[in-house]
N, CA, C and O atoms as CSV, one atom per row, in Angstrom:
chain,resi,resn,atom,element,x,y,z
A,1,UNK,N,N,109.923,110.350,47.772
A,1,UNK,CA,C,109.612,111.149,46.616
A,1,UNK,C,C,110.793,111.050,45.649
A,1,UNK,O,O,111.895,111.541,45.897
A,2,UNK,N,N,110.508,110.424,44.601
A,2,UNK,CA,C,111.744,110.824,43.209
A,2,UNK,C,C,112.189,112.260,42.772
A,2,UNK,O,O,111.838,113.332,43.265
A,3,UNK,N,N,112.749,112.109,42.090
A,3,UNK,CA,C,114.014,114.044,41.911
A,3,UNK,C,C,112.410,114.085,40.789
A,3,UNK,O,O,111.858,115.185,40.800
A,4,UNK,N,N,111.865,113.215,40.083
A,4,UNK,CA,C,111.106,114.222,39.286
A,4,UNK,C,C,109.765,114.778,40.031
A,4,UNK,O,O,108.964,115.561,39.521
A,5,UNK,N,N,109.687,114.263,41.234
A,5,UNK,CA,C,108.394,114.404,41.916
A,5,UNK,C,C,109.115,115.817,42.684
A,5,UNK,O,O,108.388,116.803,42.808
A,6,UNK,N,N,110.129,115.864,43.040
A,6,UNK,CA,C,110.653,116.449,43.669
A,6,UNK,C,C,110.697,118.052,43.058
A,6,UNK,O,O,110.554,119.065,43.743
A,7,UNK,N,N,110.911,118.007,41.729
A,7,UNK,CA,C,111.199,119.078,41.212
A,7,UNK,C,C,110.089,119.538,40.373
A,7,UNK,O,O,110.393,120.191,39.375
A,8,UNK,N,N,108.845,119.306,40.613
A,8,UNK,CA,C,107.857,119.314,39.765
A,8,UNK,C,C,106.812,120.298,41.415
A,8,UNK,O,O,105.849,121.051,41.273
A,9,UNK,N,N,107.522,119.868,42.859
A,9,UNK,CA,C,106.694,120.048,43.506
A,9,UNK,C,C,107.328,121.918,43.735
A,9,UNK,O,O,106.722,122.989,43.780
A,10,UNK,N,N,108.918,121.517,43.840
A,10,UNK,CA,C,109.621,122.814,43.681
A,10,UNK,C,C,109.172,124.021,42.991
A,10,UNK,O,O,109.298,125.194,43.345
A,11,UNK,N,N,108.562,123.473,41.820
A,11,UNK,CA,C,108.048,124.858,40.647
A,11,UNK,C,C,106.448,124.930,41.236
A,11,UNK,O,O,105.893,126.027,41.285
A,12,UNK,N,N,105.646,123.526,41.742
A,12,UNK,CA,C,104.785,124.335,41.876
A,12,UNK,C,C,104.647,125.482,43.259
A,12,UNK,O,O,103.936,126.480,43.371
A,13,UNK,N,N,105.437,124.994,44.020
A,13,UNK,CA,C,105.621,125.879,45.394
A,13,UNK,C,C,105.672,127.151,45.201
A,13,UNK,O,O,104.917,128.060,45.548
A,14,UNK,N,N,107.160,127.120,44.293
A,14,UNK,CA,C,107.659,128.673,43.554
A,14,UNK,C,C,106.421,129.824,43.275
A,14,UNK,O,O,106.116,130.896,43.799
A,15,UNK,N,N,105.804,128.873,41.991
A,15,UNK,CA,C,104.895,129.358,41.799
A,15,UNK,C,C,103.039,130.128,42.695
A,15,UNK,O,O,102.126,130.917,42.453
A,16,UNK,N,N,103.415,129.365,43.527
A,16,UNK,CA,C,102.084,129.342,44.726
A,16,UNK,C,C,102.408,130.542,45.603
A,16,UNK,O,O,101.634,131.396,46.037
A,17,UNK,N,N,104.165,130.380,45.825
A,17,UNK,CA,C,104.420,131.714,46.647
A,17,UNK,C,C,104.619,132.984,46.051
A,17,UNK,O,O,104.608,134.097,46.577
A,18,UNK,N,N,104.854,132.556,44.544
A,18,UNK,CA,C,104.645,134.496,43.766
A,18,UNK,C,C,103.211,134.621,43.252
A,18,UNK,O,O,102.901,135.232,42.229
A,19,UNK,N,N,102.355,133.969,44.080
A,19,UNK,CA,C,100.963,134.386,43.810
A,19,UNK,C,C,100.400,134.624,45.159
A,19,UNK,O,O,99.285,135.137,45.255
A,20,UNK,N,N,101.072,134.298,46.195
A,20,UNK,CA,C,100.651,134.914,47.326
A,20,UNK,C,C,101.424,135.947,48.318
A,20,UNK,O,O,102.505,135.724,48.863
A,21,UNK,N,N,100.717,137.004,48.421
A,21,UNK,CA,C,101.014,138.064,48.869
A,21,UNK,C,C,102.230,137.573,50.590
A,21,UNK,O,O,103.150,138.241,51.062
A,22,UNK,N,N,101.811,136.551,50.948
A,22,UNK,CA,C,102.452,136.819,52.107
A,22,UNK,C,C,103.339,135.160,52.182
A,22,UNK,O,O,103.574,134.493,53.189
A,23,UNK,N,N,103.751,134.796,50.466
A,23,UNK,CA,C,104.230,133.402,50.422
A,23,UNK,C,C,105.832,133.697,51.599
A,23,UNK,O,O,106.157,133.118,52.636
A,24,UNK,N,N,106.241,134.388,51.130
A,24,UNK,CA,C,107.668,134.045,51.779
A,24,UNK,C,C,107.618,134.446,52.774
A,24,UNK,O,O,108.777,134.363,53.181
A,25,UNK,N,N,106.789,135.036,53.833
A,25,UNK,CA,C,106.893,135.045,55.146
A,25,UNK,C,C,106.185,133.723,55.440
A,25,UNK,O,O,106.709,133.159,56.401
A,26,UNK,N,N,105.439,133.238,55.057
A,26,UNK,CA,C,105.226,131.715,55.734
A,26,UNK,C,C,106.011,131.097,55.130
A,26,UNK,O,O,106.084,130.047,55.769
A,27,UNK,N,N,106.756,131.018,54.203
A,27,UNK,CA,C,108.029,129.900,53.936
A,27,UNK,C,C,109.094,130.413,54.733
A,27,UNK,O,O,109.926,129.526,54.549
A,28,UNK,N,N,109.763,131.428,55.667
A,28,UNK,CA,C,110.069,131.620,56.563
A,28,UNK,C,C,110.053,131.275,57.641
A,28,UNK,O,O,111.053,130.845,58.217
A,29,UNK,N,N,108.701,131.405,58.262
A,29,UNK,CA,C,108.325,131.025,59.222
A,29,UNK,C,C,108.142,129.148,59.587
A,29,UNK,O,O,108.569,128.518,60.555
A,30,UNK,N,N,107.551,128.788,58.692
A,30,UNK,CA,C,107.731,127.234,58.112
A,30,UNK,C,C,108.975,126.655,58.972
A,30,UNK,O,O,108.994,125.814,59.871
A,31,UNK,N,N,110.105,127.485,58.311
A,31,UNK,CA,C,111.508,126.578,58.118
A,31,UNK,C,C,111.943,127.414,59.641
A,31,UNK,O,O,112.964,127.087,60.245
A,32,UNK,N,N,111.341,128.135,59.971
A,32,UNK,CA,C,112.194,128.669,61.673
A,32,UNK,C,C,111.356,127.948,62.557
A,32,UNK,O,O,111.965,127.472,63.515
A,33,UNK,N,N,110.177,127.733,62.520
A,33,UNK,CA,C,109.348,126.849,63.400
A,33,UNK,C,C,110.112,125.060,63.521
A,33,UNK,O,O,110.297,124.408,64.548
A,34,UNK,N,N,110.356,124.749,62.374
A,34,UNK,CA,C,110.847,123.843,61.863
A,34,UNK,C,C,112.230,123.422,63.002
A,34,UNK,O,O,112.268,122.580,63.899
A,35,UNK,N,N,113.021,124.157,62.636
A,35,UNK,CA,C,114.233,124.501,62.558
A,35,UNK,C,C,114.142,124.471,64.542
A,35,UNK,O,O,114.546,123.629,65.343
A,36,UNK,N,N,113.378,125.888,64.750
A,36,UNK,CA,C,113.533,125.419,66.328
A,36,UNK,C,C,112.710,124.514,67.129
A,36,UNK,O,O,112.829,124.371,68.346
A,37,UNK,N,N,111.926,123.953,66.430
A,37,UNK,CA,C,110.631,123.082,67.519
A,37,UNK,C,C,111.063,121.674,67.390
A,37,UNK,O,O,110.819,120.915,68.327
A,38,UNK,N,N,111.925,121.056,65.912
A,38,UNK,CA,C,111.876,119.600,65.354
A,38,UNK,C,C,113.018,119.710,64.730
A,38,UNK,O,O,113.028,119.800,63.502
A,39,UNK,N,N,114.400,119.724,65.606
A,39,UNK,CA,C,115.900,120.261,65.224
A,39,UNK,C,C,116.288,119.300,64.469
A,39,UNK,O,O,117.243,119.444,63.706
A,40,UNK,N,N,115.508,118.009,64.582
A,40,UNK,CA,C,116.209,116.860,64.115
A,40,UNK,C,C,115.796,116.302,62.432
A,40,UNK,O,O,116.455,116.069,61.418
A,41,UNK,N,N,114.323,116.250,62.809
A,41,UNK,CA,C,113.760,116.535,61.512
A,41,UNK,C,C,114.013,117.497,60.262
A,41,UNK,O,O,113.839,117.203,59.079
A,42,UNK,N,N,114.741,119.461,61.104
A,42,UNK,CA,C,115.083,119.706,60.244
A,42,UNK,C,C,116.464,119.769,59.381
A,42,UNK,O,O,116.800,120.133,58.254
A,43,UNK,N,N,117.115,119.176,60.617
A,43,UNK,CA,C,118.684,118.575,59.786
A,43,UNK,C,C,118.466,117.463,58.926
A,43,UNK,O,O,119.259,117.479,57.984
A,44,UNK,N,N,117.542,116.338,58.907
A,44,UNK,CA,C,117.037,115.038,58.373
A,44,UNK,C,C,117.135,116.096,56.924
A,44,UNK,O,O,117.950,115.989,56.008
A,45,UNK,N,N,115.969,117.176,57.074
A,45,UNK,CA,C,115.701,117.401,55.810
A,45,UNK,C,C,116.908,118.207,54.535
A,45,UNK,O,O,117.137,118.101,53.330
A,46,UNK,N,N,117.267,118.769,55.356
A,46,UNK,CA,C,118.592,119.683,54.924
A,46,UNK,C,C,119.393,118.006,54.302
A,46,UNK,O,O,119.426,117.665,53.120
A,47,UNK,N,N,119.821,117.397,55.194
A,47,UNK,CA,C,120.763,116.019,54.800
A,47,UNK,C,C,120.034,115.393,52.970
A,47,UNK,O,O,120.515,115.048,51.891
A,48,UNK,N,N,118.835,115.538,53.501
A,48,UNK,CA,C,118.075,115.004,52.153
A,48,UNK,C,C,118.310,115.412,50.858
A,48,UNK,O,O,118.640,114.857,49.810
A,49,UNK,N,N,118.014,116.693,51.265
A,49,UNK,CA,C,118.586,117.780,50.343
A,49,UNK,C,C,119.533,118.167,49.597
A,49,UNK,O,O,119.488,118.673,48.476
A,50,UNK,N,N,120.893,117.767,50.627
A,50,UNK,CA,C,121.885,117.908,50.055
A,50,UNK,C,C,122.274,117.038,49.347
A,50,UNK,O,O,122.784,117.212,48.240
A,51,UNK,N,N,122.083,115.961,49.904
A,51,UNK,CA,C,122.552,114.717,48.730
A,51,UNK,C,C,121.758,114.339,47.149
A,51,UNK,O,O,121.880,113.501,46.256
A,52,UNK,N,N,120.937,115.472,47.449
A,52,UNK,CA,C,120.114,115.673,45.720
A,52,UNK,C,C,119.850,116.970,44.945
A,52,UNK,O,O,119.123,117.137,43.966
A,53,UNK,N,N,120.773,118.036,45.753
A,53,UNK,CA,C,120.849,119.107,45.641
A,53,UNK,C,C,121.311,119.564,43.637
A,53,UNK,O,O,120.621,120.115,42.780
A,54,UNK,N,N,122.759,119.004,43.581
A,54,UNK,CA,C,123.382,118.971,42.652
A,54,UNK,C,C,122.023,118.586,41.187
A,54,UNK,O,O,121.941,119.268,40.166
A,55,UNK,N,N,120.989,117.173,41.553
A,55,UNK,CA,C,120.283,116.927,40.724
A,55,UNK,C,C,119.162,117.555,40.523
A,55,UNK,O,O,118.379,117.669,39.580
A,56,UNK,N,N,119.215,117.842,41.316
A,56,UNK,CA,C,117.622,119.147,41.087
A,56,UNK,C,C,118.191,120.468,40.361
A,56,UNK,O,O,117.654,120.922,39.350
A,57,UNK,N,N,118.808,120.783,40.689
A,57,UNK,CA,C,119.520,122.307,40.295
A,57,UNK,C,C,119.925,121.850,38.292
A,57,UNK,O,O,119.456,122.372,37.281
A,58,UNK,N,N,120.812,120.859,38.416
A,58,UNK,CA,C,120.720,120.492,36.649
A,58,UNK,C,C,119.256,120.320,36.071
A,58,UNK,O,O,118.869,120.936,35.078
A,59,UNK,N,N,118.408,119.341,36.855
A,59,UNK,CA,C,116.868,119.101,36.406
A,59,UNK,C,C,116.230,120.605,35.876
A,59,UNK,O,O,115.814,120.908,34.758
A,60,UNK,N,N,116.309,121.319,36.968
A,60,UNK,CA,C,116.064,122.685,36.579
A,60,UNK,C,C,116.001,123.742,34.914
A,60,UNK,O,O,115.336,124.301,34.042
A,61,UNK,N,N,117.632,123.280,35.616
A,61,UNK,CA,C,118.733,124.227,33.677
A,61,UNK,C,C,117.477,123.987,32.716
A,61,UNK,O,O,116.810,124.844,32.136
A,62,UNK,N,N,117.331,122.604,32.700
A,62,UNK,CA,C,117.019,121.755,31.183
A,62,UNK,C,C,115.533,121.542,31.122
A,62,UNK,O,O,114.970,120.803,30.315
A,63,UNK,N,N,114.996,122.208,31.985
A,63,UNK,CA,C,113.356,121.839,32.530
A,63,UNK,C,C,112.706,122.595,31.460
A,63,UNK,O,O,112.158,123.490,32.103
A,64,UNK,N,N,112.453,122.774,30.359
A,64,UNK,CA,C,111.334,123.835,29.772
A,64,UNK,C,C,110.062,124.015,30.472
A,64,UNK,O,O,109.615,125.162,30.464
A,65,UNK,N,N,109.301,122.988,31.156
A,65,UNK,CA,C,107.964,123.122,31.548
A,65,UNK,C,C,108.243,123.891,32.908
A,65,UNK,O,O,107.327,124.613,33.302
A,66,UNK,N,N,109.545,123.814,33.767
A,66,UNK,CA,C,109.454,124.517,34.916
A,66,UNK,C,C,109.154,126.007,34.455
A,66,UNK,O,O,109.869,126.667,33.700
A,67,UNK,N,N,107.593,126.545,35.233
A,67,UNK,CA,C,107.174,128.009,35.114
A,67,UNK,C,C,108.586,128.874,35.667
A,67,UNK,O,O,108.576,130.100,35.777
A,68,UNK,N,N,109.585,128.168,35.938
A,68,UNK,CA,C,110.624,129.585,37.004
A,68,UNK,C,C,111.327,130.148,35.453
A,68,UNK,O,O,112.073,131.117,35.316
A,69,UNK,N,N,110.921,129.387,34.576
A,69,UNK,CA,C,112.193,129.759,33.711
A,69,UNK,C,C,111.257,130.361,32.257
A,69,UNK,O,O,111.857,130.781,31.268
């Protein structure tokens, strides 16, 4: 996935979970299931993350179409 695919999927997530009543307990649960069932996968993803962390977060600032802002 590219940083713009990436950050396009970010806002719509955002958005999906402040329209559902019980978004952030399953994005919780998600990342602890995750986290303890597929330890490896979820360090893979964290690693991913970090090394595009910095570019998503600027993508963000300057995003007019992202709904977070």
């Amino acid at each position: 996935m590219n940083l713009k695919e990436v950050i396009k999927n970010i806002a719509l997530t955002d958005q999906a979970l402040r329209n559902d009543s019980l978004g952030s307990e399953f994005q919780s649960y998600t990342v602890m299931w995750v986290k303890t069932n597929m330890p490896e996968v979820y360090k893979e993803l964290q690693s991913n993350f970090d090394h595009i962390r910095p570019e998503v977060y600027a993508a963000q600032q300057f995003d007019p179409t992202d709904p977070r802002f």
